[in-house]
N, C-alpha and C positions, 0 to 999 in steps of 0.2 A: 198136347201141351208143348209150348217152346219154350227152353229152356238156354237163359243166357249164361256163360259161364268166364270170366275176367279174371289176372291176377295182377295186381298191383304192388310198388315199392319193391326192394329188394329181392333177389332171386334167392331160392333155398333150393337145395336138392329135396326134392319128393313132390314138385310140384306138378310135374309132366303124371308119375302115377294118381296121382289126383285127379289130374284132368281126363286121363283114361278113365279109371273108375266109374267119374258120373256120366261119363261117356254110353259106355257100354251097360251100367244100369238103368239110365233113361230109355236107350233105343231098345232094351230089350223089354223096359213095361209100358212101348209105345208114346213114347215122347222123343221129342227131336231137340239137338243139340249145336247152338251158335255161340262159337268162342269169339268174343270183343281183344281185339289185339291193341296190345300197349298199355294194357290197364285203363285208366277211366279215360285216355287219349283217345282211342279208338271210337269213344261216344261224343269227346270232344272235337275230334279234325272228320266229322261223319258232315260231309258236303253232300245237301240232297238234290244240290245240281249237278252233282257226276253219277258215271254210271260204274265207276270201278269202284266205289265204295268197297265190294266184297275184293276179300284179296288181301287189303289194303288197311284197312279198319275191321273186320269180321270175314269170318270164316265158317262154313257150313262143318260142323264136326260128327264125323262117322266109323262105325270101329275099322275101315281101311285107312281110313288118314291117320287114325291115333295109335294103332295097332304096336307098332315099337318103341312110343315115345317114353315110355317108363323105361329105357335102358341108359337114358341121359338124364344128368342133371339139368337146374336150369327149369326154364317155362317156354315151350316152343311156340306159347300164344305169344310173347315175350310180354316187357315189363314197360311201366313207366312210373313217375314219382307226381305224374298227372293230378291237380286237383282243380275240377272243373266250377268250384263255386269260388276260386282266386286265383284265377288267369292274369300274371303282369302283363301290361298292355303291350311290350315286343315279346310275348308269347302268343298275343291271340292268333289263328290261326287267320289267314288270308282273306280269305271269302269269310270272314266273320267278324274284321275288324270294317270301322266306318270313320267317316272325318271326325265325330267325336272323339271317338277312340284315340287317336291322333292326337289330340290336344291336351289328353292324360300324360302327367309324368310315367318314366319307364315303370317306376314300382306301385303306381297306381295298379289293386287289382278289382278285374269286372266279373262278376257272377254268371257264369254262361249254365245254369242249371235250367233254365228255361229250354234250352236247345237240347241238352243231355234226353230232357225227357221227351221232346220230342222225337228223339232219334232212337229211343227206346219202343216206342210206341209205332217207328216207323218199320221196326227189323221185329215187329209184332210178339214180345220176349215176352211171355206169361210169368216169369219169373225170375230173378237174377242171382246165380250162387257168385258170390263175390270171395276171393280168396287173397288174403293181406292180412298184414300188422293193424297197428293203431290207426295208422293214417290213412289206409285204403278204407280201412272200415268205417273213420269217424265219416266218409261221404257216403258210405252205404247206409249210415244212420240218417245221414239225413234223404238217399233215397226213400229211404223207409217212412220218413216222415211226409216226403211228397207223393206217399200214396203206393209206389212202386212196392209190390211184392218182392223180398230180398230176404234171404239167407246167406248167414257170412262163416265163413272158413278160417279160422286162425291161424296164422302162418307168422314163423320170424324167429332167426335163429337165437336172438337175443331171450325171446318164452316171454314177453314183459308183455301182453294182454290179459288187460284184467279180464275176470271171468272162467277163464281159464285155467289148468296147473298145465298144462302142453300144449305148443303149439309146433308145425309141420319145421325142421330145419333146425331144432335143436339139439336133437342127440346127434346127426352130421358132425355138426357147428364144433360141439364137444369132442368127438372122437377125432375130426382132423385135428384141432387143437392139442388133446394131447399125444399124439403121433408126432407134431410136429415142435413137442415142447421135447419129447423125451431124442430124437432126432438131432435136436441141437446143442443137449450135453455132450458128445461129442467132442462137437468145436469148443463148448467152453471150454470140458475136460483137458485136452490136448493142448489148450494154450493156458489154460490156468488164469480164467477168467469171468468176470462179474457178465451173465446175459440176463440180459431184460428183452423181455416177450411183452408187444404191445398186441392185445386181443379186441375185436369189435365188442359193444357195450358202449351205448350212449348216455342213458339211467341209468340202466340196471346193469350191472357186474354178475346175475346170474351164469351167463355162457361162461366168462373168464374165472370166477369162483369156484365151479363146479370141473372146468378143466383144472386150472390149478391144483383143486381136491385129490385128484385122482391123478394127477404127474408128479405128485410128491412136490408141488416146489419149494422152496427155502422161504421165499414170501410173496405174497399176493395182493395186489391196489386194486379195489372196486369202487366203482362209481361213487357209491351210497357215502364211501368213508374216509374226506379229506386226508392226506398222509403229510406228513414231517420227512424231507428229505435227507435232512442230515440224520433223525434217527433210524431212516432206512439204512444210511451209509453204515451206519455203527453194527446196526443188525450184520448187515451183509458181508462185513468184516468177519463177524463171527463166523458167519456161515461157511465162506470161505476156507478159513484156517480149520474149522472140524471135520472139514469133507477129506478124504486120503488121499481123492484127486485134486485138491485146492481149487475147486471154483463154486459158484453160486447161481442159482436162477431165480430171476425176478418174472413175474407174470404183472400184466397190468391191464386194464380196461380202458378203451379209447376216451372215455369218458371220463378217469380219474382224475383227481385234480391235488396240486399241492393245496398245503395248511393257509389259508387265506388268500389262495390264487383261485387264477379263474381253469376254466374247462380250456385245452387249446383246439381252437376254429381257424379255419380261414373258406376262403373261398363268398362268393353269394348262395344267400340261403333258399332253400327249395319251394316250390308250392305251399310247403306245408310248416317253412318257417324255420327249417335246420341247416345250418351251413355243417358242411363235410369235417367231421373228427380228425383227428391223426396228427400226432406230432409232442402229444405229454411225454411219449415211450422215448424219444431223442430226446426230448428235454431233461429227463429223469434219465437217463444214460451218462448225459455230458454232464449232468451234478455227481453220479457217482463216481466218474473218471476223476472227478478234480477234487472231489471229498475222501477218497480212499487211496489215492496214485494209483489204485488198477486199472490196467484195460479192462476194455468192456465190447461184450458183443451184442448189437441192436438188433433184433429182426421183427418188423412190423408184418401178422401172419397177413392181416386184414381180409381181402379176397380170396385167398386160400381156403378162410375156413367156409364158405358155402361153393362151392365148388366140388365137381365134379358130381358123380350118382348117390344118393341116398343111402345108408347102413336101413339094417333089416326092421329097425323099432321105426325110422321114420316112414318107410317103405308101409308099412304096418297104419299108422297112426293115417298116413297122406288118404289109403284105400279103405279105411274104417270111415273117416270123417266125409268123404265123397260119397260114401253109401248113405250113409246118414243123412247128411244133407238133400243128397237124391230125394232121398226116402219122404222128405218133410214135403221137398216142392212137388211130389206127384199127390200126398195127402192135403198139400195147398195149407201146410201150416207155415204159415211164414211171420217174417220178423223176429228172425232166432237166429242165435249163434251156435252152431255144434261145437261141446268142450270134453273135456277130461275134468273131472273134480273128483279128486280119491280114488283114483285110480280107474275110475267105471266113466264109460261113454254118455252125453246128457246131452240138452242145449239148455240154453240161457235167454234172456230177450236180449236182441240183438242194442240194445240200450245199456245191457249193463258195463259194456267194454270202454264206457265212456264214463263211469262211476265213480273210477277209484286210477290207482295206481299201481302197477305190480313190482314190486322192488324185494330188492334181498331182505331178508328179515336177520338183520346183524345182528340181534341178538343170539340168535339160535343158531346161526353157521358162519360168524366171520369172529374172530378175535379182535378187535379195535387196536387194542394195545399192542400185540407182538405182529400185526401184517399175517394174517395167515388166516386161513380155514381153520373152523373149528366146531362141529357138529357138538351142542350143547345137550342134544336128548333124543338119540337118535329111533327107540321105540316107539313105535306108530308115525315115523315120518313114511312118506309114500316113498317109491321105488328114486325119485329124480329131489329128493328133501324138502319137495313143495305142497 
């Protein structure tokens, strides 16, 4: 059996021990293992008129090539935001674009899954462990639909795959978060100042909710829960003046948004239809500077928090879920997602991550009214309150 193995969208720490894992569990129950580089790019820029394809796009993977990759963060197959059935036409790759093509506006997209599966069938993959979020997966479903044998892997530090309660790069995501929330009372302490902490979360404010929980902070903005800027100001006055050191810490979700404003974006949007977060945390900075006369200190952590090596639960969860997964493609069970529910190892059909939604459940962990965390019944919540 060959076994194809890709990671797609965003990088999390624990994805290299992943890739090891199914590594060294396939070749040792006699199955051989090809990592697709750049995520579903690597099957998209796959020119079957060269001969460097390997290298370049794919890679033969063996326990001497993967042997220390579990001591980095990151995906040493690397990443892309690739999605091969809505290629804008100045993305199609060279040798694959024709004078029709040409004649398409730039944001015209063309469906090149016709070629994916041919280049699947050309690098002979009996099966594809595909490892990503929502977006890398929602094309692994539709592999799954054109026949391809596929098993998917949860990953993203945000946890916001349904089907799921854990996915690879969340408890990271959370730990460097609040290392580096409690790191920067400090600076507020010292100058006696309002800091606002802008955290990744696009949806779901889980990552930033769960950090905030757990670094004490004064208040917290999650995606799910428009906020009132001036009644933050008011709050954070409070907060302020009760603290002995006189400052405050605000946490926020890239994703938050004021009381009848929108999300802030900029940039052109991806494959997959998202243009780049960042910029509510400066916005909600310079309204508290000029709503309260205090300074204020901004620090957006964004790429910090998936960065660098894995903590020990991710490390954990990356090398359980790659055995798993192994485990399914050498039994030739496929069309599943390997999850966490309740705490115990499962899978799912790899359909249902396209079901639902996975968002903070406000009533049971967020206060609406005062900005803040607020665990409403915490007996029988699982280890992470999901």
């Amino acid at each position: 059996m060959r076994i194809g193995i890709l990671t797609g969208g965003g990088d999390v720490p624990g994805l290299n021990p992943c890739i090891k894992a199914v590594v060294y569990r396939a070749i040792d129950n006699g199955a051989e293992v090809v990592g697709i580089r750049r995520g579903w790019g690597g099957l998209l820029n796959f020119d079957f008129n060269r001969k460097d394809n390997e290298g370049d796009n794919y890679v033969h993977l063996n326990k001497l090539n993967t042997r220390t990759i579990d001591r980095s963060g990151g995906t040493f197959l690397h990443t892309s935001r690739t999605n091969p059935g809505k290629v804008k036409t100045d993305d199609i790759p060279s040798f694959l674009k024709t004078t029709e093509h040409e004649k398409l506006g730039k944001d015209y997209k063309v469906d090149f899954t016709p070629h994916v599966l041919k280049a699947i069938e050309h690098l002979g993959i009996d099966v594809l462990i595909t490892i990503g979020g929502d977006d890398t997966q929602s094309y692994a479903v539709r592999m799954h639909k054109e026949g391809v044998p596929v098993i998917a892997i949860p990953k993203t530090m945000d946890n916001d795959v349904f089907g799921t309660d854990y996915c690879i790069g969340f408890s990271t995501a959370v730990t460097r978060s609040v290392d580096f929330i409690t790191a920067l009372r400090t600076v507020a302490g010292s100058h006696e100042r309002i800091a606002v902490v802008e955290l990744f979360g696009r949806n779901s404010g889980e990552t930033a909710l769960i950090s905030a929980y757990l670094a004490g902070v004064d208040r917290a903005l999650i995606s799910e829960v428009p906020f009132d800027v001036e009644k933050l100001a008011r709050f954070v006055e409070k907060d302020k003046a009760s603290n002995p050191s006189n400052y405050a810490v605000v946490t926020m979700s890239e994703g938050a948004h004021l009381l009848g404003g929108q999300v802030v974006e900029y940039g052109e949007a991806d494959a997959y239809g998202h243009r780049k977060l960042g910029g509510i945390g400066a916005v909600t900075e310079q309204a508290l500077k000029k709503l309260t006369g205090v300074h204020t200190v901004y620090q957006k952590v964004a790429y910090l928090m998936r960065s660098g090596e894995p903590d020990a639960l991710d490390r954990m969860v990356a090398i359980s879920y790659a055995n798993l997964a192994t485990d399914l493609a050498l039994k030739k069970e496929f069309g599943k997602m390997v999850a966490l529910r309740e705490g115990k190892y499962t899978t799912v059909p790899i359909e249902t991550l396209t079901q639902g939604l996975k968002r903070v459940d406000v009533n049971e962990l967020y206060d609406s009214e005062n900005y803040r965390p607020k665990v409403a019944h915490l007996l029988g919540k699982p280890m992470f309150l999901y």
